[in-house]
Every structure is written in C-alpha cells, then in structure tokens.
C-alpha positions in Angstrom: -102.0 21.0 110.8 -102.7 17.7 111.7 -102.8 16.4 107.9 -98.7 17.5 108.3 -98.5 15.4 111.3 -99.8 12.5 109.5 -97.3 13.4 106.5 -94.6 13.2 108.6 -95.2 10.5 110.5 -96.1 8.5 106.8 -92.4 10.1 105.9 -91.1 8.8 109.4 -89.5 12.4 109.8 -90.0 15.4 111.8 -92.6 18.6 110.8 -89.1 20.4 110.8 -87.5 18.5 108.3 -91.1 18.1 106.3 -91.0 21.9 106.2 -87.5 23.6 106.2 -86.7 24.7 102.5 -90.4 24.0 101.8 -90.9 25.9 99.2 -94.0 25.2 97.4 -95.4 29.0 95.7 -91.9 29.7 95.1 -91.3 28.5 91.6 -88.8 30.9 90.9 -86.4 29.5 93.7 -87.1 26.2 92.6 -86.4 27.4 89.0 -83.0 28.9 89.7 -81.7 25.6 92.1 -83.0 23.6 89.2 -81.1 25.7 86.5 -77.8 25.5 89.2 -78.0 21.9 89.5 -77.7 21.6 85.9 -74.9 24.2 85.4 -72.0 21.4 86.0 -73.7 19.0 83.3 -72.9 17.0 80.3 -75.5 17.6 77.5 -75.8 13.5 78.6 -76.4 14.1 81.8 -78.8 16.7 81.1 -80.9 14.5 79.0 -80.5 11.1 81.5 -81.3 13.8 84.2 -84.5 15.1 82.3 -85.3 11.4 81.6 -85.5 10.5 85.0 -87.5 13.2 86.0 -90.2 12.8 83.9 -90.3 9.0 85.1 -90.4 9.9 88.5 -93.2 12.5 87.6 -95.0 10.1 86.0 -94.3 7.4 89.2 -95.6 9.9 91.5 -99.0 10.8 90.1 -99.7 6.9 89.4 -99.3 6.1 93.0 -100.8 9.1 94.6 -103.8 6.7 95.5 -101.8 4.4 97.6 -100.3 7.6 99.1 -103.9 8.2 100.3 -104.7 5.1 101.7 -101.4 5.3 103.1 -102.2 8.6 105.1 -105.8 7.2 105.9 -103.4 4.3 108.7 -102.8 7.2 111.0 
C-alpha cells in the first residue's frame, strides 16, 4: 500500500485517480478500448498512432530507472 502512496504522490494525484479504471490483468478490456479507439481512424492515423506507441513504449522502459530513484525521494 504504501509503494501506491508514493506513486501517487510521484504522480501528484490521488490513490483514487491512480486506481479508478485500473485495469492491469484485464487485457481483454484494454484490448477492446484499444480496438474502439481505433474504430474512427484513417489507415494514417492508425499507423502515426501505432508509431507513437511503440516510441512511447520504448521511452518508458529506458527511463524506468529514473522512475525508481524517483520513488526512492519519498
């Protein structure tokens, strides 16, 4: 619990809005808002869409270290 507390406090947000629509073990939900977000898509901006992602993917596990020693402050 208390890792959650330092998350959100890193986040400067509240555990509610840290955890409402948390949906972690549900792939299948993330899956379909995923599939829904794309339903109103170009075939361009599915692909500058997918692009992005995989940037951001890519951005995210890079910098998970300074996340940590982020978290390590509080």
């Amino acid at each position: 619990m208390q890792i959650l507390v330092t998350i959100a406090q890193a986040l400067e947000v509240s555990l509610d809005e840290l955890l409402v629509g948390n949906q972690v073990k549900n792939l299948a939900e993330y899956s379909n808002e995923v599939a829904r977000l794309f339903e109103d898509c170009s075939s361009y901006e599915k692909r500058v869409l997918f692009e992005m992602l995989v940037a951001m993917k890519s951005v995210i596990r890079d910098n998970k270290e300074l996340l940590r020693k982020e978290l390590e402050k509080f």
